[in-house]
N, C-alpha and C positions, 0 to 999 in steps of 0.2 A: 209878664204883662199880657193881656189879653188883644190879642190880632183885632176881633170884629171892631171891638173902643177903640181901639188906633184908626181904622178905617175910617167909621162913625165918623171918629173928630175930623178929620182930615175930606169928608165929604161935607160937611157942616161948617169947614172952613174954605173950600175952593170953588162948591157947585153955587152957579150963578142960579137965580131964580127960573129959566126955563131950562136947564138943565135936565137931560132926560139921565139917570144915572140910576144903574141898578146893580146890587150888590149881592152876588152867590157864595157864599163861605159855606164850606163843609166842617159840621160839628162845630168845636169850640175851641181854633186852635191858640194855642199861647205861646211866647217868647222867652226867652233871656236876651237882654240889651235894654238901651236908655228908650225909655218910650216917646220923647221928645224926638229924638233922630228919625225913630220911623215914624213918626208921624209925617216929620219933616221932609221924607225921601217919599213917600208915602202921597202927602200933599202938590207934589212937585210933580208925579207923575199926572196927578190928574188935573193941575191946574192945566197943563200942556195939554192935557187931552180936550180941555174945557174952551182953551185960547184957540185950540186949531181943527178942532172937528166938532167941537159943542151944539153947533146944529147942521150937521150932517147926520145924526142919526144917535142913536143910544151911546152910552159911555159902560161899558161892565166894567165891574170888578170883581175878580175873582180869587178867593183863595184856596184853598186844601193842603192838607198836611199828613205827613207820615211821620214818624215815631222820633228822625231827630230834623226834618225839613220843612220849611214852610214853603209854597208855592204862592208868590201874587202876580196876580195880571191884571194890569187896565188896558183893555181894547175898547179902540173907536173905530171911525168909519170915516176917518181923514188921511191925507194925502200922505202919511206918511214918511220916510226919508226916502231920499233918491237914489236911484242905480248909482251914480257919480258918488255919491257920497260912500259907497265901499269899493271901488273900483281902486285896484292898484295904486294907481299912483296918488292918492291922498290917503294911503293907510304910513302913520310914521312908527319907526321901534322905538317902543321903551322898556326899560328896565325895571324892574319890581327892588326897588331895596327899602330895608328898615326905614327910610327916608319917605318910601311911596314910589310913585312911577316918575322916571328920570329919562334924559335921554343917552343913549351911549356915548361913551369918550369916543372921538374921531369922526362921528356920526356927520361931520359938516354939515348940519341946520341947527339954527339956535331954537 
């Protein structure tokens, strides 16, 4: 699948009319995967940037890629997350299994 048409669509689906959004791709990079999903994770990233910093300043996106990696970023000029939110004690373990992310047996928090 072609990266810039995933972007495209997913700008032409999120950016509100005064959206300031500008879009740097390096060359012409491509995928393997469903192009729905990224469109969809894709679209997500910048509806959030659109809900919370959309007139605070420009919205980029950016991609680039090496031979088997794609690189995307959407940077704004909003508020961001907070200190609190990686601070010790609100990070929880989880486990990675065939399942997905779980939380350990004995862990006492549901």
């Amino acid at each position: 699948m072609k990266v810039r048409e995933i972007i495209n669509q997913a700008v032409a689906r999120e950016a509100k009319q005064d959206s300031e959004i500008s879009i740097e791709i390096a060359g012409e990079p491509e995928a393997i995967g469903d192009p729905e999903l990224l469109q969809r994770a894709v679209a997500n990233l910048i509806r959030n940037a659109v809900r919370y910093a959309g007139d605070r300043g420009p919205i980029t996106i950016s991609c680039s890629h090496e031979p088997e990696t794609i690189v995307l970023k959407v940077t704004d000029c909003g508020p961001g997350v907070s200190d609190s939110f990686f601070s010790a004690s609100s990070i929880l373990s989880f486990e990675w299994t065939r399942r997905g992310l779980v939380k350990p047996a004995g862990s006492g928090w549901v």
